[in-house]
KOLTORVO-898733 format. One record per atom (N, C-alpha, C): residue in one letter; chain; atom name; x, y, z. Coordinates in Angstrom, 3 decimals, decimal comma. Atoms other than C-alpha are relative to their C-alpha. Layout:
// KOLTORVO-898733
> resn  chain  name  u  v  w
> A  A  CA  X  Y  Z
...
This chain:
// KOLTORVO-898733
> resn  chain  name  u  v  w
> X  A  N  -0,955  0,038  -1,092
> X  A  CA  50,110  6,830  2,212
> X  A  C  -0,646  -0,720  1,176
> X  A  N  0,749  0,840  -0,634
> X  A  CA  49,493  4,559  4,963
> X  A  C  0,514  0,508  1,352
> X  A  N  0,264  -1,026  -1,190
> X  A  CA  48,472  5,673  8,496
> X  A  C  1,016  -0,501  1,184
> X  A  N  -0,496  0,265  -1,364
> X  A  CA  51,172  5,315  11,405
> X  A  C  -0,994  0,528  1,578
> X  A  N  0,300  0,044  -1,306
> X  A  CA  49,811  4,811  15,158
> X  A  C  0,940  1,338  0,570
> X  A  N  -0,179  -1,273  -0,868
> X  A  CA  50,689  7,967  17,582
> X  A  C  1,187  -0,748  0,721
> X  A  N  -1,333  0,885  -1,419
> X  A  CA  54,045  6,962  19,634
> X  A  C  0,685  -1,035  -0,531
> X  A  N  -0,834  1,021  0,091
> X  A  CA  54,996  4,500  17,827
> X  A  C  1,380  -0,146  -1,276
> X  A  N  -1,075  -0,513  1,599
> X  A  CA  58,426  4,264  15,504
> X  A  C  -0,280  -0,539  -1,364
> X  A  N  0,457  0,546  1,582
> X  A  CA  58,504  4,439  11,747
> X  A  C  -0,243  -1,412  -0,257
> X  A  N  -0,315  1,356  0,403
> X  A  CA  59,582  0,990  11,673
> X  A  C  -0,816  -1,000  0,387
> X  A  N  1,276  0,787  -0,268
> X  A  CA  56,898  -0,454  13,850
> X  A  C  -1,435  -0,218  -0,659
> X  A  N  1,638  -0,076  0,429
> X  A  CA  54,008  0,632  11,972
> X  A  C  0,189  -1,002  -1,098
> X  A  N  0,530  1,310  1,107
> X  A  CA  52,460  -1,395  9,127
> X  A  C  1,398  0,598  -1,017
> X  A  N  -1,000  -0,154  0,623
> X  A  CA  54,244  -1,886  6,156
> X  A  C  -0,370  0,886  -1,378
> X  A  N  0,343  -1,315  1,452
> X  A  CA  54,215  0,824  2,981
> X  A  C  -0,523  -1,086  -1,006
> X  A  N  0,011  0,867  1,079
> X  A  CA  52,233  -0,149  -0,058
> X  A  C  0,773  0,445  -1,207
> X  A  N  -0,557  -0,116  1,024
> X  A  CA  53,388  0,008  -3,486
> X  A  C  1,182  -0,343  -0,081
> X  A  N  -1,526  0,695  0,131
> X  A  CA  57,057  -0,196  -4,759
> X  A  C  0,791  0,368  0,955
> X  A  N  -0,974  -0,466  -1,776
> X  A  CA  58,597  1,070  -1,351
> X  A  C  -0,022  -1,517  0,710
> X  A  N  0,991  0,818  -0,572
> X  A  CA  56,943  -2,262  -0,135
> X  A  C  0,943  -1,152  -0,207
> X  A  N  -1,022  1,575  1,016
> X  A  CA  59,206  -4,987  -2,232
> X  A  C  0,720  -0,273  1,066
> X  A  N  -0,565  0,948  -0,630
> X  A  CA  60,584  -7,023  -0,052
> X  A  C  0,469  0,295  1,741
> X  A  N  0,148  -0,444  -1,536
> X  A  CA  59,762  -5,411  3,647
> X  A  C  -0,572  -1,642  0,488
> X  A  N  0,072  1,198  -0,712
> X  A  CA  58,048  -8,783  4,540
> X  A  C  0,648  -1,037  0,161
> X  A  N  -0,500  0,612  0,786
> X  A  CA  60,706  -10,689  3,438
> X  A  C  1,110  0,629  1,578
> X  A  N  -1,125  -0,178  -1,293
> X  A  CA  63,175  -8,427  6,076
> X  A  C  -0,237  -0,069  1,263
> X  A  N  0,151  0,218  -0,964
> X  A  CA  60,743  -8,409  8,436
> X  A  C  0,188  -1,491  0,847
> X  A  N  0,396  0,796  -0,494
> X  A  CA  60,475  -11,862  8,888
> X  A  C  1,640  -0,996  0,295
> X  A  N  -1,505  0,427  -0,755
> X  A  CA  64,836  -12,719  8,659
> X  A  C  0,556  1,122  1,215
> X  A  N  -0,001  -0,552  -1,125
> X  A  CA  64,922  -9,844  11,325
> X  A  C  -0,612  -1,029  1,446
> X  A  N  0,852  0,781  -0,606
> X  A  CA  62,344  -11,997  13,425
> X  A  C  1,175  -1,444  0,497
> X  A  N  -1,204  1,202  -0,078
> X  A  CA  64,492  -15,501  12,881
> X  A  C  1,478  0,446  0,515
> X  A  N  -1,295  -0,292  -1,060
> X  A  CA  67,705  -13,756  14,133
> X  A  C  -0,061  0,819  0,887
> X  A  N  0,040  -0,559  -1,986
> X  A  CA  66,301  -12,193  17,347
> X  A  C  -0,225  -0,963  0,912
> X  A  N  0,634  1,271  -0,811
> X  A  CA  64,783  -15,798  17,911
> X  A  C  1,171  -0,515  -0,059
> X  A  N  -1,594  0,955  -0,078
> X  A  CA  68,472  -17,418  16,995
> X  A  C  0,411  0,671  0,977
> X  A  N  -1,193  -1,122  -0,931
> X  A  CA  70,210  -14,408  19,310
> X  A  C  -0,363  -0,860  1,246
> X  A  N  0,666  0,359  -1,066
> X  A  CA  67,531  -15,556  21,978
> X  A  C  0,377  -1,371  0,426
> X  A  N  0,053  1,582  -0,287
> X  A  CA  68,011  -19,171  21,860
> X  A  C  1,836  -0,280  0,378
> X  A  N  -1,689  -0,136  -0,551
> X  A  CA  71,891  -18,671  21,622
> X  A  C  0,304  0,243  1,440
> X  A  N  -0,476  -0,987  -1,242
> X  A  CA  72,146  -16,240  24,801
> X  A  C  -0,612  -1,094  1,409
> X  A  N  0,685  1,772  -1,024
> X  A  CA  69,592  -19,627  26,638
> X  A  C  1,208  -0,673  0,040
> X  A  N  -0,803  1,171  0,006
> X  A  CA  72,416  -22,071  25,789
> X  A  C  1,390  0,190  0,538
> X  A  N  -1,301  -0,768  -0,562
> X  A  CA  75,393  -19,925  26,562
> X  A  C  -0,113  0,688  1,588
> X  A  N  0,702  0,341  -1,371
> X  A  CA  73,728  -19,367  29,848
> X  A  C  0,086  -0,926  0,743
> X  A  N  0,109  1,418  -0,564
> X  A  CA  73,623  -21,624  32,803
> X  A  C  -1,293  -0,570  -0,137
> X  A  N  1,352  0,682  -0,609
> X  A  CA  69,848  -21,761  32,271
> X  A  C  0,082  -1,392  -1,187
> X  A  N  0,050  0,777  0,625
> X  A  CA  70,588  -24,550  29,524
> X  A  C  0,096  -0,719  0,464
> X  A  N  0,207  2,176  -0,780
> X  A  CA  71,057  -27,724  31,668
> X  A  C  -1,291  0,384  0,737
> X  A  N  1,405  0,103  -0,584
> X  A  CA  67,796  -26,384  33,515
> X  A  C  -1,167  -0,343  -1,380
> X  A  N  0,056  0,054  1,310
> X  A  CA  66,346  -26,192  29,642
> X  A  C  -0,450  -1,207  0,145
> X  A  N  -0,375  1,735  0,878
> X  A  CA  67,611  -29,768  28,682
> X  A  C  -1,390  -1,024  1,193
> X  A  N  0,825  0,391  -1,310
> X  A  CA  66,247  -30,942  32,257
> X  A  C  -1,481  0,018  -0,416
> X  A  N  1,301  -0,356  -0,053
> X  A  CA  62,819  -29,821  32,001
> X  A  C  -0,560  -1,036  -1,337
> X  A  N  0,800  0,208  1,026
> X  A  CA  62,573  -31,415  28,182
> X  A  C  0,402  -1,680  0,415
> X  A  N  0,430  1,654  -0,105
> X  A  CA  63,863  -34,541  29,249
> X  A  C  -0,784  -1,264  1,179
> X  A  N  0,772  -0,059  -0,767
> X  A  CA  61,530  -34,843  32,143
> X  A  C  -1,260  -0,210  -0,336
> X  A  N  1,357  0,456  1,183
> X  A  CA  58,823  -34,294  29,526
> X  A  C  -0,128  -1,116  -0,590
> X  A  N  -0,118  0,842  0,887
> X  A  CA  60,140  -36,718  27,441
> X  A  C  -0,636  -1,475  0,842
> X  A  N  0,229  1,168  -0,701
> X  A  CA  60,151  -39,146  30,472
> X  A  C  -1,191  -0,305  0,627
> X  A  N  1,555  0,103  0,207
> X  A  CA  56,490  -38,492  30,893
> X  A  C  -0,366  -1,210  0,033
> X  A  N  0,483  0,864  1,104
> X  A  CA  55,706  -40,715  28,329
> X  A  C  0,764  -0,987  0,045
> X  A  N  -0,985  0,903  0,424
> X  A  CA  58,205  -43,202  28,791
> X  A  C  1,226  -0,059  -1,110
> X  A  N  -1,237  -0,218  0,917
> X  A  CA  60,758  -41,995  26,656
> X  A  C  1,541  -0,764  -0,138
> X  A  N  -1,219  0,527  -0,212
> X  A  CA  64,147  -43,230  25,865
> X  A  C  0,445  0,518  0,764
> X  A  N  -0,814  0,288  -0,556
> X  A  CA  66,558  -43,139  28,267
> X  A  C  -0,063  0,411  1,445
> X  A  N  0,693  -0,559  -1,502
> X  A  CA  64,700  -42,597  31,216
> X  A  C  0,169  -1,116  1,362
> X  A  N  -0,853  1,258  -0,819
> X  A  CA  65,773  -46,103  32,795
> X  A  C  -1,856  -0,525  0,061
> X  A  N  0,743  1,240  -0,034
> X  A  CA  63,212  -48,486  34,132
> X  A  C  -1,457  0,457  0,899
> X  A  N  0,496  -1,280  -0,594
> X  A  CA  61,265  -45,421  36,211
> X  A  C  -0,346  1,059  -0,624
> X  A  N  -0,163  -1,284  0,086
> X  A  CA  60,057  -42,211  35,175
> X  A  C  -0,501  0,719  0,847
> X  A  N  0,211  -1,375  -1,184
> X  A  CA  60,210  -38,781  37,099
> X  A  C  -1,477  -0,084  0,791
> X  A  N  1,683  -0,366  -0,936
> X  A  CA  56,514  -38,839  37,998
> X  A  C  -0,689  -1,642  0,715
> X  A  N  0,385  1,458  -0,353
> X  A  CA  56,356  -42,849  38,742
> X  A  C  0,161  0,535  2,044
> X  A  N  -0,492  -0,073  -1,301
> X  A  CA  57,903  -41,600  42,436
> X  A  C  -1,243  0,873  1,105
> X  A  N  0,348  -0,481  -0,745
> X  A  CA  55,015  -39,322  43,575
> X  A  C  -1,919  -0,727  -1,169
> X  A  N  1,793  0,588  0,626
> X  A  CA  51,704  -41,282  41,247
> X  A  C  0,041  -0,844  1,376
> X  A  N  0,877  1,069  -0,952
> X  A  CA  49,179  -42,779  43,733
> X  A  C  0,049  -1,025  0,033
> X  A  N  -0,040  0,888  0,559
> X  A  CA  48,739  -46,122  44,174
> X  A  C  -1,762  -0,276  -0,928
> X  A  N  1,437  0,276  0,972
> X  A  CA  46,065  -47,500  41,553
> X  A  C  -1,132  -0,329  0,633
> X  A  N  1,497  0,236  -0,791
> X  A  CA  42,285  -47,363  42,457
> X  A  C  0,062  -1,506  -0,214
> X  A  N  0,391  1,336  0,355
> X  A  CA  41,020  -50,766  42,900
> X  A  C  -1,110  0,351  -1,132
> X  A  N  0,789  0,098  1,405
> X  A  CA  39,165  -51,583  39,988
> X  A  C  -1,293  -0,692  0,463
> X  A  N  1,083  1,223  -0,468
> X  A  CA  35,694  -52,759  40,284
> X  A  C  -0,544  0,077  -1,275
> X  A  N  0,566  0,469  0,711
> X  A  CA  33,626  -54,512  38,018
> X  A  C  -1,315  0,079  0,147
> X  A  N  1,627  0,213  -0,553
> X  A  CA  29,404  -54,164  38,111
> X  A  C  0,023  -1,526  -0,817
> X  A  N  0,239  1,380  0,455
> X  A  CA  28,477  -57,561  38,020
> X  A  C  0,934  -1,514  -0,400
> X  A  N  -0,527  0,976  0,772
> X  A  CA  31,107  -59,795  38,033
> X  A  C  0,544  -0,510  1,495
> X  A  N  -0,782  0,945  -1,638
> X  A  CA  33,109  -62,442  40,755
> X  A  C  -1,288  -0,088  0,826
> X  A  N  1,505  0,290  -0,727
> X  A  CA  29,144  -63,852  41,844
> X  A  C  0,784  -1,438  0,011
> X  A  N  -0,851  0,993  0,070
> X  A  CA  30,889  -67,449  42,725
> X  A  C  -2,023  -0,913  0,047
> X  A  N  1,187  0,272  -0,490
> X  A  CA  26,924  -68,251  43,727
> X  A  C  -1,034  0,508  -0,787
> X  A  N  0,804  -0,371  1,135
> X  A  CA  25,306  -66,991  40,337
> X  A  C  -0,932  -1,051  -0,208
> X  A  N  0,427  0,965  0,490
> X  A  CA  24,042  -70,502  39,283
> X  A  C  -0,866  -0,183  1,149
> X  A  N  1,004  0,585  -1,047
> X  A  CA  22,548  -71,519  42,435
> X  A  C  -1,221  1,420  0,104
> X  A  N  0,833  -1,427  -0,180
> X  A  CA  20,380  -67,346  42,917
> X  A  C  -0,702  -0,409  -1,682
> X  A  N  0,971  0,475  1,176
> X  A  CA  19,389  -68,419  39,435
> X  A  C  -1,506  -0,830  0,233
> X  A  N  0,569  0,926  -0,079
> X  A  CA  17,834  -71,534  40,063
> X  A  C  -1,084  0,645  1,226
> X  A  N  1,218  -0,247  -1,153
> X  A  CA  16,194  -69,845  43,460
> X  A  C  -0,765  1,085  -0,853
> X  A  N  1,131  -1,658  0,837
> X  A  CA  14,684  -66,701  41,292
> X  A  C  -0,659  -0,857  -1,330
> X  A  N  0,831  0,926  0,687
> X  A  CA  13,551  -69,467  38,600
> X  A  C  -0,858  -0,891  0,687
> X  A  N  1,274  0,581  -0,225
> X  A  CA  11,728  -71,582  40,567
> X  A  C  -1,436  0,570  1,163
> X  A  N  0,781  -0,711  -1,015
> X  A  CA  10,314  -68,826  42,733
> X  A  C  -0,745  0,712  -0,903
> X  A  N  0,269  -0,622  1,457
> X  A  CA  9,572  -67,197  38,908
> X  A  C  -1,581  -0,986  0,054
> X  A  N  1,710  0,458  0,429
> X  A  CA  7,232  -70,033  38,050
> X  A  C  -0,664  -0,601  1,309
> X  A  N  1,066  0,667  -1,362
> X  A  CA  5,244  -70,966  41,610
> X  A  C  -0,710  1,673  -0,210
> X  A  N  1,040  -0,902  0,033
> X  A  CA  2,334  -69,259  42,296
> X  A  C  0,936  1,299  0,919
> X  A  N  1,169  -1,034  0,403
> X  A  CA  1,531  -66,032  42,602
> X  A  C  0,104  0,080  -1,576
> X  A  N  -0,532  -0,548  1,107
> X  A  CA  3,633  -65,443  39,329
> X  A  C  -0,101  -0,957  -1,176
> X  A  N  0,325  0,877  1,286
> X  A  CA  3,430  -68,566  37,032
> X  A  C  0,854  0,227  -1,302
> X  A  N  -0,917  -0,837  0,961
> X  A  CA  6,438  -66,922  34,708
> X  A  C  0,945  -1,202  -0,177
> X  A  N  -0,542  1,192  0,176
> X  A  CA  7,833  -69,370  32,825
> X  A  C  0,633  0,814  -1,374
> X  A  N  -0,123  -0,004  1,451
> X  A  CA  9,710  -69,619  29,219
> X  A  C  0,647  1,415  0,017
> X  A  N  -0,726  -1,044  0,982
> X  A  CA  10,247  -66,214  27,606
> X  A  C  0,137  1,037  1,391
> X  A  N  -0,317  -0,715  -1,445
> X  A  CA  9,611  -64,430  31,273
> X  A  C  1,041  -0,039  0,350
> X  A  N  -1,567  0,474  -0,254
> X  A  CA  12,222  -66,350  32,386
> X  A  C  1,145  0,670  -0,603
> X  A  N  -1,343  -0,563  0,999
> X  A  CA  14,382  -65,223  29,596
> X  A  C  0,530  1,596  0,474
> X  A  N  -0,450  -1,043  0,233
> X  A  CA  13,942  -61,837  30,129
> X  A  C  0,061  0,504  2,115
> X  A  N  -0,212  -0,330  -1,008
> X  A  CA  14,071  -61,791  33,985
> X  A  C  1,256  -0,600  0,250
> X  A  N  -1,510  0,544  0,168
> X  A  CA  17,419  -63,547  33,973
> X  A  C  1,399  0,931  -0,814
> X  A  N  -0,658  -0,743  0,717
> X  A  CA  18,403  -61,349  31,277
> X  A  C  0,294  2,084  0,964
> X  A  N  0,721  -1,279  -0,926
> X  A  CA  17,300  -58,086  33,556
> X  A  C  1,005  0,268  1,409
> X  A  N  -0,633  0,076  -1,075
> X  A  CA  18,803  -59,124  36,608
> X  A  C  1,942  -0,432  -0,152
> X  A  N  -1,201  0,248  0,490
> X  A  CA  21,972  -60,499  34,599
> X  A  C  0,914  1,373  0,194
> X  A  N  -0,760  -1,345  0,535
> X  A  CA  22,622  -57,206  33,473
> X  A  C  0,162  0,603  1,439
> X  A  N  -0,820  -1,110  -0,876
> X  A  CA  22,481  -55,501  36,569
> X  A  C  0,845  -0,367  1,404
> X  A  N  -0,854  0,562  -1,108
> X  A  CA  24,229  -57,902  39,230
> X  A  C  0,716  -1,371  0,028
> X  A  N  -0,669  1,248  0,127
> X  A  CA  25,342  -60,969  37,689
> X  A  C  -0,835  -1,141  1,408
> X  A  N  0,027  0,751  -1,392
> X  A  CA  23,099  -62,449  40,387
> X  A  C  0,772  -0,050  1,162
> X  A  N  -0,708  -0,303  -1,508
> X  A  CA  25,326  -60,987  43,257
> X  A  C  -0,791  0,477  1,035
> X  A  N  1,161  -0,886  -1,046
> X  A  CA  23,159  -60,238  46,254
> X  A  C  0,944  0,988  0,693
> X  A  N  -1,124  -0,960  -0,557
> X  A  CA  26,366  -58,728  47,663
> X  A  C  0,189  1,200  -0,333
> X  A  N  -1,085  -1,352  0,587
> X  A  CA  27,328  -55,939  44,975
> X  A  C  -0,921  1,065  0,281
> X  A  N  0,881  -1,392  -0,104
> X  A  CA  26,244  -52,155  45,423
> X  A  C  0,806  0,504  -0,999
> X  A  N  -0,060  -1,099  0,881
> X  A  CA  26,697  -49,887  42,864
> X  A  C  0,349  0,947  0,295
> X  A  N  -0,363  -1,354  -0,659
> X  A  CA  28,622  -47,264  43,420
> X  A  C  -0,562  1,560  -0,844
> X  A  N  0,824  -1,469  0,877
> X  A  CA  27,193  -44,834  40,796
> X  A  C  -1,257  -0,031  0,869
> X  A  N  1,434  -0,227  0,016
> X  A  CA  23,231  -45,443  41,447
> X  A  C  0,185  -0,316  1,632
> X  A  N  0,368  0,500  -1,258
> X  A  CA  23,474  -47,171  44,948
> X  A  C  -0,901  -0,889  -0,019
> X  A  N  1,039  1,291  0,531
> X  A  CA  21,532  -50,035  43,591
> X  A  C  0,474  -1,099  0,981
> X  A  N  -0,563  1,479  -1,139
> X  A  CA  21,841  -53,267  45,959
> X  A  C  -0,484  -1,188  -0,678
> X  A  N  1,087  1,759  -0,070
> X  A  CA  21,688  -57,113  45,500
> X  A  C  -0,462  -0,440  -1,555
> X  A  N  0,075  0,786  1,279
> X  A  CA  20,889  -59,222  42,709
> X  A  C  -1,463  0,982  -0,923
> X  A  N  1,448  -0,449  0,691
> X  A  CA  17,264  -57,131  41,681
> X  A  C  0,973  1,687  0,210
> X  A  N  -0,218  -1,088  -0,016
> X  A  CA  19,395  -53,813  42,293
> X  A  C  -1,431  1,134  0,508
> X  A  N  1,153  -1,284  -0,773
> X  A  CA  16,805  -51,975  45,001
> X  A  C  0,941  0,991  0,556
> X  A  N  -0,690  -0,996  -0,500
> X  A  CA  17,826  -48,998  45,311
> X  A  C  -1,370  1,485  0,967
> X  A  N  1,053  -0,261  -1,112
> X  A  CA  16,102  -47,027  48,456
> X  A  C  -0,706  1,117  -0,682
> X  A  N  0,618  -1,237  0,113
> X  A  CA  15,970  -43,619  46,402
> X  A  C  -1,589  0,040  -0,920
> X  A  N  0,649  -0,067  1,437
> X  A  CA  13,592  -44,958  43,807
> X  A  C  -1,602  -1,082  0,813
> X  A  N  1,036  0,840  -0,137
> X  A  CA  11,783  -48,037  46,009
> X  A  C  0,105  0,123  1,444
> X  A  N  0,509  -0,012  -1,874
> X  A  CA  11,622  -47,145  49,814
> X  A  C  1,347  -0,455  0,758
> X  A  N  -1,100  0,346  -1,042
> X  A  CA  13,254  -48,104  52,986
> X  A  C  0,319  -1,699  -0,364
> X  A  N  -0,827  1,589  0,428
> X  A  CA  15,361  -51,726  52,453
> X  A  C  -0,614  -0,697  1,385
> X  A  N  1,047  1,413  -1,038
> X  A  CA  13,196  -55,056  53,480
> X  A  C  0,513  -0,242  0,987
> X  A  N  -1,046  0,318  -0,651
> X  A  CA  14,252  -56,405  56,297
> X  A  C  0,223  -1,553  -0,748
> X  A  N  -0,393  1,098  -0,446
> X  A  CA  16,656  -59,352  56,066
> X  A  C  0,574  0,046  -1,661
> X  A  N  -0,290  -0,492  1,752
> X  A  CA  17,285  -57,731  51,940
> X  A  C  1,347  -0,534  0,457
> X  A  N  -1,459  0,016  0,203
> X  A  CA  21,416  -57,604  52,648
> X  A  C  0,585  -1,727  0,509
> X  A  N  -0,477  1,057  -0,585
> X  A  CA  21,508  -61,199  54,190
> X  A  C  -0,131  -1,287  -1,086
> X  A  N  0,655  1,345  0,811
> X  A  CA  19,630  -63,341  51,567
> X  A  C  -0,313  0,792  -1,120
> X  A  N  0,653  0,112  0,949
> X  A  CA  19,199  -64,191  48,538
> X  A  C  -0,947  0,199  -0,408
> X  A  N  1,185  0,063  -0,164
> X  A  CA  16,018  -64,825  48,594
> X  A  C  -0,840  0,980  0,430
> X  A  N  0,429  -1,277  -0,405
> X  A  CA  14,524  -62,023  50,580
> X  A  C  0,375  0,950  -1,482
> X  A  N  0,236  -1,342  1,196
> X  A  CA  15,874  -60,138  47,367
> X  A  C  -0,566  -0,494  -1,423
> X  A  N  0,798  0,840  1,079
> X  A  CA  14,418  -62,715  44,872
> X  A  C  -1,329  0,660  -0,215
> X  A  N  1,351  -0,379  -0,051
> X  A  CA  11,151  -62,098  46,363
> X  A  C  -0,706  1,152  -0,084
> X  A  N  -0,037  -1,664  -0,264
> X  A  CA  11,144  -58,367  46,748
> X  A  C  -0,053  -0,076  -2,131
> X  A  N  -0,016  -0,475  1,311
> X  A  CA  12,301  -58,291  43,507
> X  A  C  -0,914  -0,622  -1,305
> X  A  N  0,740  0,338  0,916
> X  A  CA  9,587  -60,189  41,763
> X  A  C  -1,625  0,094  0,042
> X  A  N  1,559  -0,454  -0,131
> X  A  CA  6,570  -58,854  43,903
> X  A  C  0,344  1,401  -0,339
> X  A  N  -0,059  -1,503  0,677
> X  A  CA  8,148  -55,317  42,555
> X  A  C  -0,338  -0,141  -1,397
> X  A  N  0,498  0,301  1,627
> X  A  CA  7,956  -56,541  38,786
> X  A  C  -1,250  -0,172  -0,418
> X  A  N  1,042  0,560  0,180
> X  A  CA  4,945  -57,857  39,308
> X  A  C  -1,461  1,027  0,079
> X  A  N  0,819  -0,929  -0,078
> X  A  CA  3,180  -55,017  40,907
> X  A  C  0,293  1,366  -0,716
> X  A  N  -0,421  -1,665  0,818
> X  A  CA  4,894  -51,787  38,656
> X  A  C  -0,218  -0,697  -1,524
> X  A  N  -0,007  0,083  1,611
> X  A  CA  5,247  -53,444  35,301
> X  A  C  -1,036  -1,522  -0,168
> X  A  N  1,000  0,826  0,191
> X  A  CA  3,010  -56,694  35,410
> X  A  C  1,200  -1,175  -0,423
> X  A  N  -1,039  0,852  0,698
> X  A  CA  5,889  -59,041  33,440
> X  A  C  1,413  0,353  0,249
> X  A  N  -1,456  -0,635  -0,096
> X  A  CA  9,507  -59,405  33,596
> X  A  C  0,527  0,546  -1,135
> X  A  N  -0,732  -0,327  1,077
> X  A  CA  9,979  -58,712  29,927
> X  A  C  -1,111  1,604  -0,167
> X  A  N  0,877  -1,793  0,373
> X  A  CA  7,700  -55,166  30,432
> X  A  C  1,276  0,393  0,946
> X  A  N  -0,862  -0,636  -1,054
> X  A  CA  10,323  -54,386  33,380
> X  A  C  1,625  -0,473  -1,037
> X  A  N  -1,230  0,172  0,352
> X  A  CA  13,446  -55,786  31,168
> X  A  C  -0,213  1,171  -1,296
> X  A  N  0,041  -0,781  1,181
> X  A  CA  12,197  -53,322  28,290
> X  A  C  0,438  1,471  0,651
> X  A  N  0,232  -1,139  -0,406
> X  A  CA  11,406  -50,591  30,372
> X  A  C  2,119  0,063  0,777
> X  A  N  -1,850  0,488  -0,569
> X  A  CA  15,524  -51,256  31,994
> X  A  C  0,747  0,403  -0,961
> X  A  N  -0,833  -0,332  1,001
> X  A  CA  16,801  -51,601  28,944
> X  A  C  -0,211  1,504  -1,162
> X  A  N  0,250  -1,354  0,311
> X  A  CA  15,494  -47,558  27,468
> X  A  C  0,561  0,452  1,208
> X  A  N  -0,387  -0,891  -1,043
> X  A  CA  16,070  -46,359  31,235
> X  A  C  1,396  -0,073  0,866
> X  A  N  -0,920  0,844  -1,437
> X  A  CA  18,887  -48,272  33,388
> X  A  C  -0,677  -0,084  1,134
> X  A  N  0,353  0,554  -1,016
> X  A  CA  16,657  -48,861  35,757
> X  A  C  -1,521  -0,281  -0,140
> X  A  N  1,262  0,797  -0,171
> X  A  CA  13,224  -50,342  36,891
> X  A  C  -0,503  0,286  1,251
């Protein structure tokens, strides 16, 4: 015999085993389906059914749904779109910051020619497209060598104006932390930074 709960009616408790049993899950579960039909009926026969309909085709218009017209419900209170930024890109003055960080590459002190080259071009590619302009809004990186104050001190003077000033910075830093540009483009490319 199977154990009914304290308070609660015959009919709630579990269901009997053996042949008493035949086909209780079977009533329980078209009992179930016509309290949920009664329910859904007594919604529609209601005024709350155009609030109902409302709400689903609101959803629908989410997503762009059919027949939502040329607008949907939530187009009227969305933001307007962040500007988009790009790291490293719209340098109109790439080619020329090249040519000054290459021939400032191979003159003395540094003598970095060839595969240096490669990989200090490649280094600085990656993180500013040669823009002395862009900052980084994640790291706070600046300028074509990306100095960023938290990592390399207070900013040179004359860093945000020139090119150059960040050429040079940025190749007596390579020079004195990693020795080469392709030890500082390795060490970059494991860390994101240098």
């Amino acid at each position: 015999m199977s154990a009914r709960r304290p308070g609660l009616p015959r009919w709630a408790g579990p269901a009997r085993e053996g042949r008493r049993d035949q086909g209780a899950a079977f009533v329980e579960m078209g009992a179930t389906i016509v309290l949920a039909a009664l329910i859904i009926t007594t919604v529609y026969a209601s005024g709350m059914s155009s609030t109902f309909n409302e709400g689903v085709r609101q959803m629908v218009c989410v997503v762009n749904g059919p027949g939502c017209g040329d607008r949907t419900w939530v187009d009227e209170d969305r933001p307007e779109e962040p500007e988009q930024f790009e790291w490293g890109s719209g340098n109109s003055n790439a080619s020329d910051n090249k040519n000054l960080g290459m021939q400032a590459a191979a003159a003395e002190p540094y003598n970095w020619t060839d595969q240096e080259w490669t990989c200090l071009d490649s280094l600085w590619g990656s993180m500013s497209n040669w823009d002395p302009g862009l900052v980084d809004p994640t790291t706070g990186a600046r300028g074509i060598v990306g100095f960023n104050a938290a990592q390399h001190g207070s900013l040179p003077s004359g860093f945000d104006q020139s090119a150059s000033a960040q050429i040079s910075w940025g190749l007596g830093h390579i020079q004195e932390q990693y020795g080469s540009p392709c030890t500082a483009w390795r060490y970059w490319q494991s860390t994101g930074t240098y």
